[in-house]
N, C-alpha and C positions, 0 to 999 in steps of 0.2 A: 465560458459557461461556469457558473456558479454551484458549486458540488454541497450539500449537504453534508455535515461531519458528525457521522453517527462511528459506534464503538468499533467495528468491524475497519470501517476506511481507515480512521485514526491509528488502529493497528498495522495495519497495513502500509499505511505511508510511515511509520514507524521504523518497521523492515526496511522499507528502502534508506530510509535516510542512516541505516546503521553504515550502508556502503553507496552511497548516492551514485559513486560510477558503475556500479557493477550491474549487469545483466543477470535477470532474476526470472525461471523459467515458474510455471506456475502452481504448481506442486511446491516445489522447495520455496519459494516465497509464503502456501498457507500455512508451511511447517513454523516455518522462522515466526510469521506473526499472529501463529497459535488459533488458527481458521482452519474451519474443514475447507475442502478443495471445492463444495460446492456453493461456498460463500464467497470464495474469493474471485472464480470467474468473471462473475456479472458486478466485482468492484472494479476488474483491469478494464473490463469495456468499458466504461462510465470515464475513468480514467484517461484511456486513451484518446476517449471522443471527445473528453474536454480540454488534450491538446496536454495532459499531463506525463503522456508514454509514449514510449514509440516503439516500436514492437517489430519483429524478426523471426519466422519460421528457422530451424535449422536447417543444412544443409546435408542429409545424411539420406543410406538408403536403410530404411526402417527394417529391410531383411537383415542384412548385414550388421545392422548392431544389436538386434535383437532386441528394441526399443522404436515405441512412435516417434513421430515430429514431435519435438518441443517448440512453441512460441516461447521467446523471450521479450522479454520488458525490462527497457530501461527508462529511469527518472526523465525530464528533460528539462529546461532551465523553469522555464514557466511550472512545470511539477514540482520542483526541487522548491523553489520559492514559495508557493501553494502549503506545500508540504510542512516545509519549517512556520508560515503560519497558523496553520492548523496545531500543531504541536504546542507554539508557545500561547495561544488562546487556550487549548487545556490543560496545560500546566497553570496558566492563569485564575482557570474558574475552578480548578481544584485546589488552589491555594485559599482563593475567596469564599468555600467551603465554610461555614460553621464548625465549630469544635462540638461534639456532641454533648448533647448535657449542659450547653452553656447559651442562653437567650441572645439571640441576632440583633440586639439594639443595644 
């Protein structure tokens, strides 16, 4: 599935790739990549459904820690891959940027 790379995703796979193994609940992933929590939800579905996450409820009881379930999300090869080319396409076309002040021919 072909994902759109708007500024939010880009941030986000951003996050991941600072620890590509690491399992990122989803809270502390829109911290890291500087998203409210209500923007990042509906990027990890998108994400996951296009086979770039794969994801894990905890395994706790929600009284005893005094905390809900956390889903976790991690990268997965095809994400990880995804991911580093979305990154070096806008590092790309932010290089190909004009200098301000100076005509693009």
């Amino acid at each position: 599935m072909a994902l759109r790379m708007t500024t939010p995703r880009l941030l986000t796979v951003q996050a991941f790739l600072e620890d590509p193994a690491r399992e990122w609940y989803g809270l502390e992933l829109a911290q890291q990549a500087g998203l409210e929590p209500g923007t990042i939800y509906p990027i990890l579905v998108a994400f996951e459904n296009a086979g770039w996450l794969s994801s894990r409820e905890d395994d706790i009881d929600p009284h005893v820690e005094g905390r809900p379930r956390r889903r976790y999300y991690l990268l997965t090869a095809e994400g990880s891959a995804a991911a580093q080319q979305w990154v070096t396409a806008a590092e790309r076309r932010r290089r190909g940027r004009t200098v301000p002040g100076k005509l693009a021919w």
